[in-house]
PAGU-467520 format. One record per residue (C-alpha): residue number from 1; x, y, z; residue in three letters. Coordinates in steps of 0.5 Angstrom, whole numbers. Example, Ala and Ser with C-alpha at 12.3 -4.5 7.8 and 13.67 -1.06 7.14 Angstrom:
+-----+-------+-------+-------+------+
| pos |     X |     Y |     Z | code |
+-----+-------+-------+-------+------+
|   1 |    25 |    -9 |    16 |  ALA |
|   2 |    27 |    -2 |    14 |  SER |
+-----+-------+-------+-------+------+
END
This chain:
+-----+-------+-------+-------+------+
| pos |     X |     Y |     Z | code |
+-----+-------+-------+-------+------+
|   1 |    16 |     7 |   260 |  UNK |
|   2 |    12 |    13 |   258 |  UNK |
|   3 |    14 |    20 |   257 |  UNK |
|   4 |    10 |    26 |   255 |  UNK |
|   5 |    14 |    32 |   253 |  UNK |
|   6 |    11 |    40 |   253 |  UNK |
|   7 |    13 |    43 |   246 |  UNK |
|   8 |     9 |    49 |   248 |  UNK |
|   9 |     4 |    52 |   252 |  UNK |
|  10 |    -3 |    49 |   251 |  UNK |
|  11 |    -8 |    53 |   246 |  UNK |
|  12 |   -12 |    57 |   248 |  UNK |
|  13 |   -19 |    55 |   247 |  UNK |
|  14 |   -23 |    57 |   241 |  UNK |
|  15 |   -27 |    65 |   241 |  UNK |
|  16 |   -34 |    65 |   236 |  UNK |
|  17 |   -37 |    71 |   236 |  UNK |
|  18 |   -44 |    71 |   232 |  UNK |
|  19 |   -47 |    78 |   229 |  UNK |
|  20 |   -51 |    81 |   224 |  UNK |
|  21 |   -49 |    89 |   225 |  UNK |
|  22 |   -44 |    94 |   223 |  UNK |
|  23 |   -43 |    96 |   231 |  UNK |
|  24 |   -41 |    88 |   230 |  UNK |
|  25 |   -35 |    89 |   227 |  UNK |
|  26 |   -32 |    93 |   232 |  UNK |
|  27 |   -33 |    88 |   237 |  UNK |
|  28 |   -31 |    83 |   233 |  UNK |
|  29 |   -25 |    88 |   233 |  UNK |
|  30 |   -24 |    89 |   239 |  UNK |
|  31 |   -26 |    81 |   241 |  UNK |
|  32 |   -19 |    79 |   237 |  UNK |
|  33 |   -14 |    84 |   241 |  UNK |
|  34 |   -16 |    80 |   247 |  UNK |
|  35 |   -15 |    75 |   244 |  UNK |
|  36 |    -9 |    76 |   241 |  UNK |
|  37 |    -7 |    78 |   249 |  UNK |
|  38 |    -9 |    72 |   251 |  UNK |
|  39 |    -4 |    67 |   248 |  UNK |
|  40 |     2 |    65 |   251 |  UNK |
|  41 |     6 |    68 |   249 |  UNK |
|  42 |     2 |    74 |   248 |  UNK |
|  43 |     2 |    78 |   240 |  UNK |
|  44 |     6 |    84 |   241 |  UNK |
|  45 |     2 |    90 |   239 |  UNK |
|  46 |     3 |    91 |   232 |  UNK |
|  47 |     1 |    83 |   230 |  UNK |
|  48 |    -5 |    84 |   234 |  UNK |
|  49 |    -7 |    89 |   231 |  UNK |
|  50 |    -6 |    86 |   224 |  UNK |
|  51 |   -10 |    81 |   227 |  UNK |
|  52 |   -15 |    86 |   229 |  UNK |
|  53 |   -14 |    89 |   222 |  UNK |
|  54 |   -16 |    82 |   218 |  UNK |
|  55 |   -22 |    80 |   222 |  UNK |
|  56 |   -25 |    87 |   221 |  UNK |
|  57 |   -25 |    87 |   214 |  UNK |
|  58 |   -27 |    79 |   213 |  UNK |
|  59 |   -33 |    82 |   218 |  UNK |
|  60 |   -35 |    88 |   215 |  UNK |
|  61 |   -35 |    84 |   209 |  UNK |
|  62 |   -40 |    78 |   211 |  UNK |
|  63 |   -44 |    85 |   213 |  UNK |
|  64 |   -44 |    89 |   206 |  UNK |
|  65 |   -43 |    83 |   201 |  UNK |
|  66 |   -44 |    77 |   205 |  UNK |
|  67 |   -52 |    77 |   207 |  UNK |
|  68 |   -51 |    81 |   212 |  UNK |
|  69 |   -49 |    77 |   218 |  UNK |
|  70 |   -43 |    72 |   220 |  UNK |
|  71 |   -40 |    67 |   226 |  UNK |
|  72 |   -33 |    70 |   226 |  UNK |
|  73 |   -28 |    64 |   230 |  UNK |
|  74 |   -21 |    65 |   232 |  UNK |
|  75 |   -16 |    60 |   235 |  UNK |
|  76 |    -9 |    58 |   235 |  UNK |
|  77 |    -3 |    54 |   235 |  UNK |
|  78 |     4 |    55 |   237 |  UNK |
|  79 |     6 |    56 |   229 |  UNK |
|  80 |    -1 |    60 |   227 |  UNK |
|  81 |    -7 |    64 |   229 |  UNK |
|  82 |   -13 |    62 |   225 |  UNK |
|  83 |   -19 |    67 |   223 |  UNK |
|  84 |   -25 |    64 |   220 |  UNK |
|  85 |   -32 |    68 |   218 |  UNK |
|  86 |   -38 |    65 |   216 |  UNK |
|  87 |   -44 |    68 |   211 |  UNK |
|  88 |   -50 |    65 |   209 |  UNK |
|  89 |   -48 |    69 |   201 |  UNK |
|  90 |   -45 |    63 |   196 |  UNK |
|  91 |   -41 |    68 |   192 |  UNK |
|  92 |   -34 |    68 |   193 |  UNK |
|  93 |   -30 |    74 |   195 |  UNK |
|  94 |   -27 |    78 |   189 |  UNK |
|  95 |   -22 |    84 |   189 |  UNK |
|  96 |   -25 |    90 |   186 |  UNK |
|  97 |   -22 |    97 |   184 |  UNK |
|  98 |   -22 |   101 |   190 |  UNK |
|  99 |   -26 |   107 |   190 |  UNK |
| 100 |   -21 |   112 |   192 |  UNK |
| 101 |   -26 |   118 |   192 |  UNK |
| 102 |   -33 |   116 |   194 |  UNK |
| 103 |   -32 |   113 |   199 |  UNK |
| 104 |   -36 |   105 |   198 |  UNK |
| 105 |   -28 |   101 |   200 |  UNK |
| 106 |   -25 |    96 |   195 |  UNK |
| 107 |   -19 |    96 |   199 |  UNK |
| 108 |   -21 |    90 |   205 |  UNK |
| 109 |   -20 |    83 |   200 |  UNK |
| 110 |   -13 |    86 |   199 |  UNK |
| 111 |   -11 |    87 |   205 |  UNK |
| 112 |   -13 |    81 |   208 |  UNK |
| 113 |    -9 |    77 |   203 |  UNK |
| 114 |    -3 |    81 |   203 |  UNK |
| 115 |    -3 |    81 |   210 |  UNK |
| 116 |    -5 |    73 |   211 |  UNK |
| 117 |     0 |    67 |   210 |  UNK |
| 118 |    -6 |    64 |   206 |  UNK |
| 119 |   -13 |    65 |   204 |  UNK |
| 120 |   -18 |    59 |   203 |  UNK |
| 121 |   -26 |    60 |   201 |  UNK |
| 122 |   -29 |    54 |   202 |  UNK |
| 123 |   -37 |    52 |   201 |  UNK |
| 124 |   -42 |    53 |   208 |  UNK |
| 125 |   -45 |    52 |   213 |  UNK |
| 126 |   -51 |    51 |   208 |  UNK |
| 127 |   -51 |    55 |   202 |  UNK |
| 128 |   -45 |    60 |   204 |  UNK |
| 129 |   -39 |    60 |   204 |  UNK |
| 130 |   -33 |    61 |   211 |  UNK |
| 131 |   -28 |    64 |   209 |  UNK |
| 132 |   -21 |    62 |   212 |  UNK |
| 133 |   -15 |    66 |   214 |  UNK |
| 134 |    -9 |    64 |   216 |  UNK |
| 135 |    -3 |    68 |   220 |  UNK |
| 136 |     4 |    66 |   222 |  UNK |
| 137 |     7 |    66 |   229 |  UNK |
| 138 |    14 |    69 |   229 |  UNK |
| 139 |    17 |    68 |   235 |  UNK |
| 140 |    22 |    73 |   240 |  UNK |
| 141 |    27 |    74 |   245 |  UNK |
| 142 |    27 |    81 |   249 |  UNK |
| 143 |    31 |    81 |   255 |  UNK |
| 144 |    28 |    74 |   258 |  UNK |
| 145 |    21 |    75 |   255 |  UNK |
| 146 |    18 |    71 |   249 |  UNK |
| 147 |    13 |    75 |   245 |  UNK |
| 148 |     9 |    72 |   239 |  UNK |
| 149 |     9 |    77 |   231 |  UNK |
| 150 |     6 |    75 |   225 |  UNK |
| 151 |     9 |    78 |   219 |  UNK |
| 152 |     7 |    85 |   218 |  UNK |
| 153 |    10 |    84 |   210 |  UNK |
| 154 |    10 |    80 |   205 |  UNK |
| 155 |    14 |    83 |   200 |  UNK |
| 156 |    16 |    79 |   194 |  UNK |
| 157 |    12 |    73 |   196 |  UNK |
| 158 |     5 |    71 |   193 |  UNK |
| 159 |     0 |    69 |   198 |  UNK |
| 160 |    -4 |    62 |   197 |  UNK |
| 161 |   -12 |    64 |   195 |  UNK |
| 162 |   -16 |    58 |   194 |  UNK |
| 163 |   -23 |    58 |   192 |  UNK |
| 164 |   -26 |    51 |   192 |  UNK |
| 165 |   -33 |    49 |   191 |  UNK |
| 166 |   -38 |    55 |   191 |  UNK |
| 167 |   -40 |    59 |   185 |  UNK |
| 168 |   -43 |    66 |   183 |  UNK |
+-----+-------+-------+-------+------+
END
């Protein structure tokens, strides 16, 4: 006798986005809110847009340093969201120090690993580099309803950064 058992509600299908502009980046922005509305349950505000926060600063990356386009995709599992941004650059991301008066950034790579559960950069597609972010799904209970949070701090604990393959 044969059973199946649901232990969740089904994963919602793969979003991929492909761009090479800055007005991108908003769209990609706006393209992970709905997407974040879009799984069952649904991610409360403020996690979609922590979710928002770390596709536009991977996009925007991919656009000033990564060679000036990329393929963003967004899927999800009952435990995790997963961001995944592809450039044709080779060089692995950095932290840098911010600018704090000029205004030319320095602070996206932080806030993506600090906002991530873990952070992988791995070689490809052809000579670049896909960089992978992973975002934890905390669920709770309001009055009857589910809603789905990613972890908005992380205080205390070190995010896991791998870089493998690619070199400068």
């Amino acid at each position: 006798m044969n059973s199946t058992a649901t232990t969740g509600a089904a994963a919602p299908e793969a979003l991929v986005i492909e761009d090479d502009s800055p007005a991108g980046v908003a769209r990609a922005r706006d393209a992970s809110r709905a997407f974040a509305r879009s799984l069952d349950p649904a991610l409360e505000a403020e996690a979609a847009d922590t979710l928002a926060l770390v596709v536009s600063e991977l996009a925007t990356n991919a656009v000033r340093h990564g060679g000036g386009r990329y393929t963003l995709r967004l899927d999800a599992t009952d435990e995790s969201v997963h961001v995944a941004v592809s450039d044709p650059s080779s060089v692995l991301p950095h932290e840098r120090t911010p600018d704090l008066s000029g205004g030319t950034g320095g602070f996206g790579w932080h806030m993506v690993r600090h906002l991530s559960e873990s952070v992988t950069t791995v070689p490809g597609p052809g000579r670049g580099k896909t960089v992978h972010a992973h975002l934890g799904r905390h669920r709770t209970e309001e009055g009857g309803a589910t809603t789905a949070q990613l972890p908005l701090t992380m205080r205390g604990r070190r995010n896991a950064v791998q870089c493998s393959g690619a070199t400068s």
